[in-house]
N, CA, C and O atoms as CSV, one atom per row, in Angstrom:
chain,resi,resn,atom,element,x,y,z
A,1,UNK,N,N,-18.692,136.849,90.026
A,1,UNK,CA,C,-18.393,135.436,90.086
A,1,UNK,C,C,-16.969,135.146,89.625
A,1,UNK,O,O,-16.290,134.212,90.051
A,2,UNK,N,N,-16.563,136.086,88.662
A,2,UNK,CA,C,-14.877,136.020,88.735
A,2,UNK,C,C,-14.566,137.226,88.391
A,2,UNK,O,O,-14.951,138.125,87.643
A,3,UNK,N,N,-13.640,136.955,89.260
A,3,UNK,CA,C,-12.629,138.837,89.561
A,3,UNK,C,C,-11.780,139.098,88.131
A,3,UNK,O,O,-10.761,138.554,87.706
A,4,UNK,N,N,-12.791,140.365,87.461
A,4,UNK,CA,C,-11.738,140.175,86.506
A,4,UNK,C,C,-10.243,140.765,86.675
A,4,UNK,O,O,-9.419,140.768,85.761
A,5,UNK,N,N,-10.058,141.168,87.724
A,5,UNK,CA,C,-8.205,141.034,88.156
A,5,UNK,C,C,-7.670,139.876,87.830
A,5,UNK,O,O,-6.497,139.968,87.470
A,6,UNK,N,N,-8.079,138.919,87.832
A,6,UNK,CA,C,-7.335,137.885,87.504
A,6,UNK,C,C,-7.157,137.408,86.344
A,6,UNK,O,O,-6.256,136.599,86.122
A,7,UNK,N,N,-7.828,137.753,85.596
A,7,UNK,CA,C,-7.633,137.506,83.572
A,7,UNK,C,C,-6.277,138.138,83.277
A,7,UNK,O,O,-5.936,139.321,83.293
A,8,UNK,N,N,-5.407,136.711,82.927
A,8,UNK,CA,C,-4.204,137.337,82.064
A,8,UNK,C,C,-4.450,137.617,80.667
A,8,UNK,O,O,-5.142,136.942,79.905
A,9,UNK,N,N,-3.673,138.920,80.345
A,9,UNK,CA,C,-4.158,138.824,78.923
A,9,UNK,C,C,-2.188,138.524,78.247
A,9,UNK,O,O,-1.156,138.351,78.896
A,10,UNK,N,N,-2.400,138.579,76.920
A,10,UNK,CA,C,-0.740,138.391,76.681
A,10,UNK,C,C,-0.873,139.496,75.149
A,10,UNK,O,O,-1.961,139.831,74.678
A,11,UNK,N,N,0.176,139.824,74.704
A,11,UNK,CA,C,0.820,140.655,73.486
A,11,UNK,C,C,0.272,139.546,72.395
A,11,UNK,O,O,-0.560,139.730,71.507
A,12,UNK,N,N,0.978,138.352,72.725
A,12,UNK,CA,C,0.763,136.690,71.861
A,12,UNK,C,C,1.076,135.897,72.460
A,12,UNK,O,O,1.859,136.003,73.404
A,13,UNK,N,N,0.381,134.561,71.954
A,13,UNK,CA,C,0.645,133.115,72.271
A,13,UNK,C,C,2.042,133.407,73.209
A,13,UNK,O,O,3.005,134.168,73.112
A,14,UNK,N,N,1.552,132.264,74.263
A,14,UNK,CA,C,2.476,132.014,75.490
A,14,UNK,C,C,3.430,131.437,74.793
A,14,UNK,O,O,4.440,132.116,74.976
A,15,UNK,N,N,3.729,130.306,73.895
A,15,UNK,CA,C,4.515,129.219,73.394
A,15,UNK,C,C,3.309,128.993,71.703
A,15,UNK,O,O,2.295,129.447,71.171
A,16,UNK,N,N,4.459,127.909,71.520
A,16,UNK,CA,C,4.286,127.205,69.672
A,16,UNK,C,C,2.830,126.412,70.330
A,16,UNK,O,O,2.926,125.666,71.304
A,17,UNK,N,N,1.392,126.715,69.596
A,17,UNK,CA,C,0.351,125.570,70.146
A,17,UNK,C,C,0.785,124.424,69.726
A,17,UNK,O,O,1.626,124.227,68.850
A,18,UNK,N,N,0.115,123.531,70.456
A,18,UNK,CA,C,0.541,121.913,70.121
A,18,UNK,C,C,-0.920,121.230,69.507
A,18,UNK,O,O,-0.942,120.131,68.953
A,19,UNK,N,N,-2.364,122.261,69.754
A,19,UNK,CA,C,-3.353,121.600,69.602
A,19,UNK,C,C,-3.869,122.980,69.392
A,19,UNK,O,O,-3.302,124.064,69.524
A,20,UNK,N,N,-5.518,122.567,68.905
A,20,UNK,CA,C,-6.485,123.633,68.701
A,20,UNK,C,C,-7.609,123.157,68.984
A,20,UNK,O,O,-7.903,121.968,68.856
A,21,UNK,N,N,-8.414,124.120,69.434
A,21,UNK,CA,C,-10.302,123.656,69.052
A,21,UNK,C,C,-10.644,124.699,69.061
A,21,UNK,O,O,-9.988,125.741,69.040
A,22,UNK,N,N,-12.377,124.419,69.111
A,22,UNK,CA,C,-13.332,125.763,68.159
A,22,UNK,C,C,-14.418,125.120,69.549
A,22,UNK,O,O,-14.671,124.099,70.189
A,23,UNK,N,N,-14.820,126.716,69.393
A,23,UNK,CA,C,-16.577,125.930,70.813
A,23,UNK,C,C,-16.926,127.262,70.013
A,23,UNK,O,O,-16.399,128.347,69.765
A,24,UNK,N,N,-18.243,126.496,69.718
A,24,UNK,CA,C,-19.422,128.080,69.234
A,24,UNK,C,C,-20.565,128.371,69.265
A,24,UNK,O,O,-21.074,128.022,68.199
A,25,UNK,N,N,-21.309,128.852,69.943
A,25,UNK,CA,C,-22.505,129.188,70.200
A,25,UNK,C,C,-23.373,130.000,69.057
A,25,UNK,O,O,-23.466,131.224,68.969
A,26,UNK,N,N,-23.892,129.162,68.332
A,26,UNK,CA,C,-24.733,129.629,67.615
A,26,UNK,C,C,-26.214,130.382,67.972
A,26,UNK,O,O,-27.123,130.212,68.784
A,27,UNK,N,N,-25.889,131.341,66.840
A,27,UNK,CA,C,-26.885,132.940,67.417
A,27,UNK,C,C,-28.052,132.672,65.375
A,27,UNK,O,O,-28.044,132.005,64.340
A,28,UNK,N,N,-28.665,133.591,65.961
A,28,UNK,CA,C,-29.956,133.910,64.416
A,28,UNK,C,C,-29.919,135.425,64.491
A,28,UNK,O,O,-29.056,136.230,64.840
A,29,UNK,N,N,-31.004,135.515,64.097
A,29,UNK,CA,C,-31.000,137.428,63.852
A,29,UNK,C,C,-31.386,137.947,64.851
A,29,UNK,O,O,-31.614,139.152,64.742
A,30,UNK,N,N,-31.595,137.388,66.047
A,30,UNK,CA,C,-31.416,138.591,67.775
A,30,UNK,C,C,-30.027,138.202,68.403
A,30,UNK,O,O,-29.116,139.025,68.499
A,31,UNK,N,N,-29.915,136.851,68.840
A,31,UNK,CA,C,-28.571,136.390,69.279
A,31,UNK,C,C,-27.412,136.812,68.522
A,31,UNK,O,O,-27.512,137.026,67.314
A,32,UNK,N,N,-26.495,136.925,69.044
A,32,UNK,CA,C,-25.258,137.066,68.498
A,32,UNK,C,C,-24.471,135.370,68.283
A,32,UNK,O,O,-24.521,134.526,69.177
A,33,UNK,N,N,-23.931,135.186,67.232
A,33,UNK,CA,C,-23.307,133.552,66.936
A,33,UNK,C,C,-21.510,133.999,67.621
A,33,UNK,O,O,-20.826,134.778,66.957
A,34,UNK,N,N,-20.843,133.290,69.204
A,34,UNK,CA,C,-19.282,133.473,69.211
A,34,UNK,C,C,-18.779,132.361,68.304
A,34,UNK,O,O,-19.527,131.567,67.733
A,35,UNK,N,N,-17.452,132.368,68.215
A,35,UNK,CA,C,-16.773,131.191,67.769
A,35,UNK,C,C,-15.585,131.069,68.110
A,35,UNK,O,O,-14.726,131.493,67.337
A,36,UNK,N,N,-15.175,130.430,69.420
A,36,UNK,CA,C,-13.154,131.150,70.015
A,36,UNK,C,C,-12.820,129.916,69.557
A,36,UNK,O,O,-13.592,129.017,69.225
A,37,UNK,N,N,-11.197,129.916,69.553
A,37,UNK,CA,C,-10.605,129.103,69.419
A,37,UNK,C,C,-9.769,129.493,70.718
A,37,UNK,O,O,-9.446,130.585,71.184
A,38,UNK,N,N,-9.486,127.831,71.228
A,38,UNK,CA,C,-8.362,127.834,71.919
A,38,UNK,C,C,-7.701,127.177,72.065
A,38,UNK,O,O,-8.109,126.097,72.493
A,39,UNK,N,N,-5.942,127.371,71.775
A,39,UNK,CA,C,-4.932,127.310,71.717
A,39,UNK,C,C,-4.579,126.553,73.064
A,39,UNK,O,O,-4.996,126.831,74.188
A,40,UNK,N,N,-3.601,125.395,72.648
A,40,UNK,CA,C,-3.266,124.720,73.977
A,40,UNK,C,C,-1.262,125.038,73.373
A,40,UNK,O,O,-0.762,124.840,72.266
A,41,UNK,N,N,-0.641,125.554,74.622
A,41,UNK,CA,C,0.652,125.557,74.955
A,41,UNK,C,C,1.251,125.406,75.904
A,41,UNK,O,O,1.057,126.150,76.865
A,42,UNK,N,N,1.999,124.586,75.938
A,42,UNK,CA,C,2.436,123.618,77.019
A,42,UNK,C,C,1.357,123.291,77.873
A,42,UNK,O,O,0.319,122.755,77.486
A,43,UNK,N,N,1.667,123.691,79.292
A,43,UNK,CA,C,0.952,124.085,80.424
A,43,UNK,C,C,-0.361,125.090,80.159
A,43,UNK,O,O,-1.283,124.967,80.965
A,44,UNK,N,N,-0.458,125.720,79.473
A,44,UNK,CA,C,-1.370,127.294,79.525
A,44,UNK,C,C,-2.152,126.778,78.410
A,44,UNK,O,O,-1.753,125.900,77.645
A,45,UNK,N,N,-3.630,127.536,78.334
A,45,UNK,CA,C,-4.172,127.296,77.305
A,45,UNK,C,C,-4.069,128.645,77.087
A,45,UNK,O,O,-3.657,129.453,77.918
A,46,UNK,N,N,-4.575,128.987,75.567
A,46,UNK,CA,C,-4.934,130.317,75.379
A,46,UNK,C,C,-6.084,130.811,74.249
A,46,UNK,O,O,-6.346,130.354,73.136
A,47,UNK,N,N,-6.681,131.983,75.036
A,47,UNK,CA,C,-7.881,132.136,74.218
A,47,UNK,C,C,-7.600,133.097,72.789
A,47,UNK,O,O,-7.984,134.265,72.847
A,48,UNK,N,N,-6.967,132.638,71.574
A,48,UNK,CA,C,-6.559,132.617,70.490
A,48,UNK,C,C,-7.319,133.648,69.422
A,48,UNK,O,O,-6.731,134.443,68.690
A,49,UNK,N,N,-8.519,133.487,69.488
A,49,UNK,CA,C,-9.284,134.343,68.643
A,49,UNK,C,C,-10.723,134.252,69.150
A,49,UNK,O,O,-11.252,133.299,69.722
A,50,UNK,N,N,-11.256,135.449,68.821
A,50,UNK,CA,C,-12.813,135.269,68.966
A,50,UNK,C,C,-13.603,135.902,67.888
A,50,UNK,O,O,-13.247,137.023,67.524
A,51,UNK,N,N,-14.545,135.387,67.368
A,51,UNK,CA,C,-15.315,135.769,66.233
A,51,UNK,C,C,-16.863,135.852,66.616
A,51,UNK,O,O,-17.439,134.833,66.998
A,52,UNK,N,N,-17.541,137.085,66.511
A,52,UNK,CA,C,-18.732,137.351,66.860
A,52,UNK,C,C,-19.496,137.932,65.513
A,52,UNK,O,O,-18.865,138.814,64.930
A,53,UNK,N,N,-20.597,137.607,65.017
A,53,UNK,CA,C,-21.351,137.242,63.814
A,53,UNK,C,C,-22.410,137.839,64.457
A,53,UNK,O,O,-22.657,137.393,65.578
A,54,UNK,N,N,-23.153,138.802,64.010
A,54,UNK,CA,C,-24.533,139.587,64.269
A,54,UNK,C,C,-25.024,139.294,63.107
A,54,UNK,O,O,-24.451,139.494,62.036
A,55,UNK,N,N,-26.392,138.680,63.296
A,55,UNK,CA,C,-27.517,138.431,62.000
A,55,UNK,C,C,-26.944,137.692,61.082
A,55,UNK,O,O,-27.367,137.838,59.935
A,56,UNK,N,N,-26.104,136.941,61.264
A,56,UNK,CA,C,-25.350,136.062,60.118
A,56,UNK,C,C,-26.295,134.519,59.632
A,56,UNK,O,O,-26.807,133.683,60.377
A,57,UNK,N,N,-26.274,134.553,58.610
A,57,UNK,CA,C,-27.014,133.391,58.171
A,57,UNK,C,C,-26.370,132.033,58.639
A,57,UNK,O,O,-25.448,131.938,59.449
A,58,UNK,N,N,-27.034,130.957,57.968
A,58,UNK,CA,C,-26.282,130.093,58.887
A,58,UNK,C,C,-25.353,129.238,57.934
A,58,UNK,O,O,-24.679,128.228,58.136
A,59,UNK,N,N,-25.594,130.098,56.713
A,59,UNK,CA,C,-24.326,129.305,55.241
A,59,UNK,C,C,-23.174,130.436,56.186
A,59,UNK,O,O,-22.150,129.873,56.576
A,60,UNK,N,N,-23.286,131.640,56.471
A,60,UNK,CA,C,-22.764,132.416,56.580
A,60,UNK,C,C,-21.576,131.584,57.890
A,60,UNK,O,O,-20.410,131.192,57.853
A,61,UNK,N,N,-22.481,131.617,58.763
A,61,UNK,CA,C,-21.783,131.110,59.773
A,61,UNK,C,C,-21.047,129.676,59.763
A,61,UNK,O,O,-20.164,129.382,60.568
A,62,UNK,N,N,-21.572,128.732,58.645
A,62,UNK,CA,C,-20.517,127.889,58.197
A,62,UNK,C,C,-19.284,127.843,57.729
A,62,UNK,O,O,-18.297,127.162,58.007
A,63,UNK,N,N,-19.604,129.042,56.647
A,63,UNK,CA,C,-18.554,129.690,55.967
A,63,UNK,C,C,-16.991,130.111,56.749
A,63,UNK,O,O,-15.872,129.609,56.638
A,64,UNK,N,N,-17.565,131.374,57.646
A,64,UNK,CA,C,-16.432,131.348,58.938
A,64,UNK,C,C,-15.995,130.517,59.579
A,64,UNK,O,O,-14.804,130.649,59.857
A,65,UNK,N,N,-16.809,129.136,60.181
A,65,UNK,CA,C,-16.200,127.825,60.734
A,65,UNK,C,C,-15.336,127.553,60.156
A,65,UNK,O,O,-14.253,127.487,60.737
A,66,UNK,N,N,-15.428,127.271,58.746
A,66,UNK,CA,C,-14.897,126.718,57.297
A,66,UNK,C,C,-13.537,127.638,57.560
A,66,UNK,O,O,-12.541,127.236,58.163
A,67,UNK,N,N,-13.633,128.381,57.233
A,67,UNK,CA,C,-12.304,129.634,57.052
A,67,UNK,C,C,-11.318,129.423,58.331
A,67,UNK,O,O,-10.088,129.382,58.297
A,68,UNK,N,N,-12.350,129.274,59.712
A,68,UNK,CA,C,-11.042,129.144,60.555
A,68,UNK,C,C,-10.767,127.975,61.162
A,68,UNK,O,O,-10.300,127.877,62.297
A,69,UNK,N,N,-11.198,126.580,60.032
A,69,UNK,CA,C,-10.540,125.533,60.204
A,69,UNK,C,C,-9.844,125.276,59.327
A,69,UNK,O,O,-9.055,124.331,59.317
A,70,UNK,N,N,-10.020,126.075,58.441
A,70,UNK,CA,C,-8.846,126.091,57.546
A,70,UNK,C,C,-7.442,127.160,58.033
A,70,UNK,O,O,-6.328,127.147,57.510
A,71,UNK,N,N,-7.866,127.965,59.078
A,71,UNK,CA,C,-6.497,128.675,58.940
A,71,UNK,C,C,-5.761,127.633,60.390
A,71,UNK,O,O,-4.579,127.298,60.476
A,72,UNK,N,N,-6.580,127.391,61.124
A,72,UNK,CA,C,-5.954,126.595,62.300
A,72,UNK,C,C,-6.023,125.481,62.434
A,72,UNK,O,O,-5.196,124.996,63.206
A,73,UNK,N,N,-7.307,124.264,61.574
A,73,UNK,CA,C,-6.688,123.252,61.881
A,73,UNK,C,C,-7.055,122.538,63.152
A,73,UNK,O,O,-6.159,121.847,63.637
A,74,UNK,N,N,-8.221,122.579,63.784
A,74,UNK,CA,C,-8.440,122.324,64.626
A,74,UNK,C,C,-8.317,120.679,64.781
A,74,UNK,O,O,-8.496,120.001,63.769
A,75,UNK,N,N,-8.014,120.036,66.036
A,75,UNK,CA,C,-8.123,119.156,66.628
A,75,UNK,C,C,-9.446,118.881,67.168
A,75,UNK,O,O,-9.396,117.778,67.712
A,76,UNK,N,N,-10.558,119.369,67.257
A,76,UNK,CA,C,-11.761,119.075,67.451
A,76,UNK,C,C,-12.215,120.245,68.026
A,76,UNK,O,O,-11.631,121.328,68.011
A,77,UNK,N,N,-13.751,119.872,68.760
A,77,UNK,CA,C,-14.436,120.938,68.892
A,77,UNK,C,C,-15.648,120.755,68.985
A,77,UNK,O,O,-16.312,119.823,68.532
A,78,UNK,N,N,-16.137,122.103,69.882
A,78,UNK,CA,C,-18.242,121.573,70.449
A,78,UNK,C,C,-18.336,122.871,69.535
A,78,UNK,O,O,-17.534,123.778,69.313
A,79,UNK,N,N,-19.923,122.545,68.990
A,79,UNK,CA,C,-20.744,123.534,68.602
A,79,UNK,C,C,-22.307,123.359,69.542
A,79,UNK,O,O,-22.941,122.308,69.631
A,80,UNK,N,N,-22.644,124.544,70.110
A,80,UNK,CA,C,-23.898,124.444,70.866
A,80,UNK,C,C,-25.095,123.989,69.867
A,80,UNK,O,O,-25.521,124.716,68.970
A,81,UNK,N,N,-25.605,122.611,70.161
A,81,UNK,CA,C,-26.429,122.439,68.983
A,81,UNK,C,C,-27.897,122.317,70.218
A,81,UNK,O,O,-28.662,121.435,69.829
A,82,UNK,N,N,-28.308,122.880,71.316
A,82,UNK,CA,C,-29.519,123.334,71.657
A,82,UNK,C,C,-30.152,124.013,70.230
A,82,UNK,O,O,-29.560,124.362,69.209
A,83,UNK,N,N,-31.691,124.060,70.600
A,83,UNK,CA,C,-32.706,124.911,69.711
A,83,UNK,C,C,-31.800,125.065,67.873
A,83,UNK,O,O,-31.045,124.275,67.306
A,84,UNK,N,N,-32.196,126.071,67.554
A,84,UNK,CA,C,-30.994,126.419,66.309
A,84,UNK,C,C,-29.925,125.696,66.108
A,84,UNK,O,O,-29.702,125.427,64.927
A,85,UNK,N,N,-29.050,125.217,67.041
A,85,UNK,CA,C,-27.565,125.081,66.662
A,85,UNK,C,C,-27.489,123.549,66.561
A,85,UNK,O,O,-26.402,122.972,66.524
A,86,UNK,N,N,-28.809,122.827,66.512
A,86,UNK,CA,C,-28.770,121.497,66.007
A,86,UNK,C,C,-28.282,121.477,64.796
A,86,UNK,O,O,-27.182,121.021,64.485
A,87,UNK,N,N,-29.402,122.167,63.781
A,87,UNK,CA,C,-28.784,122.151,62.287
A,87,UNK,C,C,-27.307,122.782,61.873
A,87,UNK,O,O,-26.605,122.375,60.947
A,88,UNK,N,N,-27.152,123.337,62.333
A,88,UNK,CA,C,-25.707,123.881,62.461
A,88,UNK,C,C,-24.619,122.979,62.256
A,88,UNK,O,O,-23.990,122.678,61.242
A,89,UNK,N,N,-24.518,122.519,63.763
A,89,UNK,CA,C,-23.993,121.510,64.193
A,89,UNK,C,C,-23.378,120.196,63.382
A,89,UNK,O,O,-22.259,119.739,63.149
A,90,UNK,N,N,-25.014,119.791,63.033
A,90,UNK,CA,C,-24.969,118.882,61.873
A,90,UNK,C,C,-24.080,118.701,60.392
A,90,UNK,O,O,-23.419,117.861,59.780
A,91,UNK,N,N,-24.541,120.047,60.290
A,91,UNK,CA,C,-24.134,120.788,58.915
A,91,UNK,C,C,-22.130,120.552,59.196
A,91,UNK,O,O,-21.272,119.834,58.681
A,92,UNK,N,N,-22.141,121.465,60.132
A,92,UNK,CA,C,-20.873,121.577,60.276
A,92,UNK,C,C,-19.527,120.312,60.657
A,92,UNK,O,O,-18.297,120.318,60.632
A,93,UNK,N,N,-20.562,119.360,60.983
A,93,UNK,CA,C,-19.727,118.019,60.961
A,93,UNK,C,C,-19.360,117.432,59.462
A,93,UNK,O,O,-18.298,117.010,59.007
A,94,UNK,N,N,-20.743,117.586,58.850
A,94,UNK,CA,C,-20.207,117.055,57.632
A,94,UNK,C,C,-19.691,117.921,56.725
A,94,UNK,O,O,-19.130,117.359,55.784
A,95,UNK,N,N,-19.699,119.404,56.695
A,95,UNK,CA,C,-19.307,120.055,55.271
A,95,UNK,C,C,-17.989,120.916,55.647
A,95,UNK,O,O,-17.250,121.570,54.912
A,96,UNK,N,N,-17.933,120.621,57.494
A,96,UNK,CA,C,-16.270,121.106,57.539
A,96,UNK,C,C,-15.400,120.624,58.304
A,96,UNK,O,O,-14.206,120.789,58.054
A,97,UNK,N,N,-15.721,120.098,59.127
A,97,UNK,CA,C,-14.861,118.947,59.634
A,97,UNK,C,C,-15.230,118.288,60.500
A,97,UNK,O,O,-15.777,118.923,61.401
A,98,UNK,N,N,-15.128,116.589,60.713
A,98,UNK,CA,C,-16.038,115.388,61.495
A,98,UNK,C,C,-15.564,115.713,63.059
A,98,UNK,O,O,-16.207,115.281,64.015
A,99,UNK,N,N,-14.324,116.551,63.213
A,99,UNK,CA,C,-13.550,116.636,64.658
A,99,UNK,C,C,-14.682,117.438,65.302
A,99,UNK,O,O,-14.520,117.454,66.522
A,100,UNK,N,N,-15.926,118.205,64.859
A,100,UNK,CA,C,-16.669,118.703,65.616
A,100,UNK,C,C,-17.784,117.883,65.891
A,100,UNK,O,O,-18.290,117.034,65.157
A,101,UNK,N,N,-18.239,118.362,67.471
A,101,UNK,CA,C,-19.222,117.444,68.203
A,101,UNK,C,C,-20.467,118.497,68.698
A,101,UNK,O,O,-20.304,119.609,69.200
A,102,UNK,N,N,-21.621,117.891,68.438
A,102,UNK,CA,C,-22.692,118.957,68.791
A,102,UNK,C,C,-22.863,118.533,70.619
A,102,UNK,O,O,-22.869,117.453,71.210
A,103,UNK,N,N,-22.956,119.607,70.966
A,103,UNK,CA,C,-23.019,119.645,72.668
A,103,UNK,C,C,-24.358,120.344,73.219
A,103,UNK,O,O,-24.504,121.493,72.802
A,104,UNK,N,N,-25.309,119.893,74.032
A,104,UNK,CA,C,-25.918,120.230,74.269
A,104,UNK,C,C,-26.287,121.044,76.014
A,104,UNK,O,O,-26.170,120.299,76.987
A,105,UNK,N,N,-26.474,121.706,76.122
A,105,UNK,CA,C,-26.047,122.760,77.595
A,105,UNK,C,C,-26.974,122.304,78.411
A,105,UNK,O,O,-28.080,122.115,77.905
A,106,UNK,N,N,-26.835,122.072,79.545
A,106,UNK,CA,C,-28.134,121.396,80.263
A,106,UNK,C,C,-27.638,121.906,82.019
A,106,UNK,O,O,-26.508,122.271,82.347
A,107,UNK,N,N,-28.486,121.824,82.655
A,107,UNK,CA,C,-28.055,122.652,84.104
A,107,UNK,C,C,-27.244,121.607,84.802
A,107,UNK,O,O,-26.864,121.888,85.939
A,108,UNK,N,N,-26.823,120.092,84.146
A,108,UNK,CA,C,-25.870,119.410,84.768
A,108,UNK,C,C,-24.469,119.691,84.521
A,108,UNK,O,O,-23.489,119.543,85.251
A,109,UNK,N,N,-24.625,120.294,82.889
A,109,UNK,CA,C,-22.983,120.091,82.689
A,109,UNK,C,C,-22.805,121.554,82.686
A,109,UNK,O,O,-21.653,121.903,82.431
A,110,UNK,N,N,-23.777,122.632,82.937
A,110,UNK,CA,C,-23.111,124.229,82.816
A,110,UNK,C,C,-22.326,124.526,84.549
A,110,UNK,O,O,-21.371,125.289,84.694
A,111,UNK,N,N,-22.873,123.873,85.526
A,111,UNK,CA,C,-22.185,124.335,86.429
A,111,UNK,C,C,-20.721,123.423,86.640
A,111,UNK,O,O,-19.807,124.082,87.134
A,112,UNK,N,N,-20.527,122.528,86.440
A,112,UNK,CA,C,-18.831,121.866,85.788
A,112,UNK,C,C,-18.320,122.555,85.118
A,112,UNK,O,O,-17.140,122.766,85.397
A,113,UNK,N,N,-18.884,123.249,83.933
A,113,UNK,CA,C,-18.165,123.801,83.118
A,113,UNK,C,C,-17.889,125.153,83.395
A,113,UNK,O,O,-16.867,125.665,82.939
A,114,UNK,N,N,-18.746,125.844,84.148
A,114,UNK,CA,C,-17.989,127.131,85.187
A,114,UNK,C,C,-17.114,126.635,85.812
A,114,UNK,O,O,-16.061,127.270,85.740
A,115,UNK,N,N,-17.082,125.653,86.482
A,115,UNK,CA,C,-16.191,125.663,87.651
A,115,UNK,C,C,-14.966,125.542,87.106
A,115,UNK,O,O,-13.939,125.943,87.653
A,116,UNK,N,N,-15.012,125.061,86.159
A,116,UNK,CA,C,-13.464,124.846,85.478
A,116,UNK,C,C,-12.839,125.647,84.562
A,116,UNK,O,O,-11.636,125.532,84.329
A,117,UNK,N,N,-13.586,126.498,83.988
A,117,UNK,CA,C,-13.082,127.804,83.535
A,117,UNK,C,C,-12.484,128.768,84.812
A,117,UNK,O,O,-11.383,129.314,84.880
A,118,UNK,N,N,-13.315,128.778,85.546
A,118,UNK,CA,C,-13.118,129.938,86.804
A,118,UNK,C,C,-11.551,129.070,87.741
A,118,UNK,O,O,-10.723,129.821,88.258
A,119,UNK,N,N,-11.383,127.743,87.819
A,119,UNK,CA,C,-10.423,127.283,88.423
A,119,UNK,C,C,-8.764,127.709,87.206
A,119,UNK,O,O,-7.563,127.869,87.424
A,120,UNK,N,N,-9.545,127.732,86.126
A,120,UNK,CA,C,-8.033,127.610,85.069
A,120,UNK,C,C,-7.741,129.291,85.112
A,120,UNK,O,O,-6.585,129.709,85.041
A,121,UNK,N,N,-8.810,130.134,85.225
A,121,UNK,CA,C,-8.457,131.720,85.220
A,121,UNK,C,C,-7.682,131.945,86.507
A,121,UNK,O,O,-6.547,132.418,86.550
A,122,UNK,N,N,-8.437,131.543,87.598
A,122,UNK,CA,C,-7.878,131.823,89.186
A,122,UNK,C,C,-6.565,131.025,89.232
A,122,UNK,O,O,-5.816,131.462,90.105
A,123,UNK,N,N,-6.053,129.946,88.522
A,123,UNK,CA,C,-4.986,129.118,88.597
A,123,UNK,C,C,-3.963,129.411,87.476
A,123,UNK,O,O,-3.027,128.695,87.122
A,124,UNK,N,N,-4.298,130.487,87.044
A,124,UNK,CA,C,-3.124,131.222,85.964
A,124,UNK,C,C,-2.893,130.298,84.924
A,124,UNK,O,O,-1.797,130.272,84.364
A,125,UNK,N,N,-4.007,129.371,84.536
A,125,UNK,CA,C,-3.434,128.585,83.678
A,125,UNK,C,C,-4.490,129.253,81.952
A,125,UNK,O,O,-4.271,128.860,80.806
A,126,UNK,N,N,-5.333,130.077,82.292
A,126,UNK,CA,C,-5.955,130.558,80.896
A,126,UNK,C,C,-5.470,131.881,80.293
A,126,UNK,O,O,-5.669,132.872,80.995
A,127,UNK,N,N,-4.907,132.052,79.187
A,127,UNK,CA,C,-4.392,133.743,78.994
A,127,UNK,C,C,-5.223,133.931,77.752
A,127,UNK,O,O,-5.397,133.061,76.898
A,128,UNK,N,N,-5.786,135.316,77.732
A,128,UNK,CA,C,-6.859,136.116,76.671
A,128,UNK,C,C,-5.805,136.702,76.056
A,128,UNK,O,O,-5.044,137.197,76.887
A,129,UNK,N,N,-5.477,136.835,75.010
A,129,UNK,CA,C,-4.642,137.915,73.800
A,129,UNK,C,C,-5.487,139.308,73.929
A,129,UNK,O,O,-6.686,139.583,73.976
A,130,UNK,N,N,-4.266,140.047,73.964
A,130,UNK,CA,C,-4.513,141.602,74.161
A,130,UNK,C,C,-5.595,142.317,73.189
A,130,UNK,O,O,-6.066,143.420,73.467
A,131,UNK,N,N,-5.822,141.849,72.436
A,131,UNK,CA,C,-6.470,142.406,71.008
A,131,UNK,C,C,-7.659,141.950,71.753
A,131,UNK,O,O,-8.399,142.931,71.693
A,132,UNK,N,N,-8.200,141.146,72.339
A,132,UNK,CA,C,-9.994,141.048,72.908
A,132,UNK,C,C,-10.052,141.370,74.639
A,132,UNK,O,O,-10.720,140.708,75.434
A,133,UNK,N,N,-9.187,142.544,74.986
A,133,UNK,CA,C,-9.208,142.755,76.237
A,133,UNK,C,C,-11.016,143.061,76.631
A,133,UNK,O,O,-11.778,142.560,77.458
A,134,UNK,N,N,-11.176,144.127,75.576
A,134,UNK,CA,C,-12.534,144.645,75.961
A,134,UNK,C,C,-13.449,143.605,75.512
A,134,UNK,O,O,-14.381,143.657,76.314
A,135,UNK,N,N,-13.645,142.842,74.805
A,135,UNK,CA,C,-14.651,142.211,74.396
A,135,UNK,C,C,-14.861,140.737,75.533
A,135,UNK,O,O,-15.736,139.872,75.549
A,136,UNK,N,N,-13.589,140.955,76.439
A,136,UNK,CA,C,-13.686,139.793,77.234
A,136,UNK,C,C,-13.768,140.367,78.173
A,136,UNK,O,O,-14.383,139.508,78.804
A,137,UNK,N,N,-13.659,141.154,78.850
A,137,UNK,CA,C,-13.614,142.253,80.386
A,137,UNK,C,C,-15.605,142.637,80.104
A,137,UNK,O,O,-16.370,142.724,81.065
A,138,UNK,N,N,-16.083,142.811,78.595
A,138,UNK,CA,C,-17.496,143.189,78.590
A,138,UNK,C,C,-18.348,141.910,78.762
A,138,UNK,O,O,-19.317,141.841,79.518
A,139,UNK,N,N,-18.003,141.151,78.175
A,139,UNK,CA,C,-18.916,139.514,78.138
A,139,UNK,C,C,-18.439,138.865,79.789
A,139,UNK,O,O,-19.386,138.319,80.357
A,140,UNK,N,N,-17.240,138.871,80.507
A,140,UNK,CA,C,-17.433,138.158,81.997
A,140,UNK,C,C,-18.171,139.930,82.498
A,140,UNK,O,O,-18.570,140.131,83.645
């Protein structure tokens, strides 16, 4: 469904970001919990960091939110608050920052939200940092 020929990856950031956010899919003890940030520069966005949490509690997984809104600063941000990631969600508005919004995945808004990832990869406008080549070449 997308060629991964077309994933730019970069050394670092394209340009100085001007903005940040956090999207994270909260996992329990089978799921895995992601947490990327991505970096907006100029024109390009970029996929900045990714953090993957196996069996992590869910102070645990606050904790890391916590840590990397403190190192970046985000401008806002979805946390998947389906099943589990309600309380999360919750949690995480009030004990780390109000810029996050709980989002819920539903078969209306997941196929929009492919389409527009897959248009910004095919349109050279998304770049992955070299350091998660494999972890992003294994997950598409």
């Amino acid at each position: 469904m997308i060629d991964l020929e077309l994933l730019d990856f970069a050394e670092e950031l394209p340009g100085a970001p001007q903005a940040r956010w956090i999207g994270m899919d909260v996992g329990s003890t089978s799921d895995r919990t992601a947490m990327v940030t991505l970096a907006q520069c100029g024109d390009l966005l970029a996929v900045e960091d990714i953090v993957v949490l196996h069996k992590a509690s869910y102070e645990h997984q606050l904790d890391v939110l916590r840590q990397l809104h403190q190192k970046y600063g985000y401008a806002g941000g979805y946390i998947d608050q389906n099943g589990i990631g309600s309380c999360v969600a919750e949690f995480a508005k009030k004990r780390v920052t109000s810029k996050v919004e709980g989002f819920t995945w539903t078969a209306a808004n997941k196929t929009p939200a492919y389409e527009n990832l897959r248009a910004h990869i095919f349109d050279h406008k998304l770049v992955f940092l070299e350091k998660d080549r494999d972890l992003v070449r294994k997950d598409f």
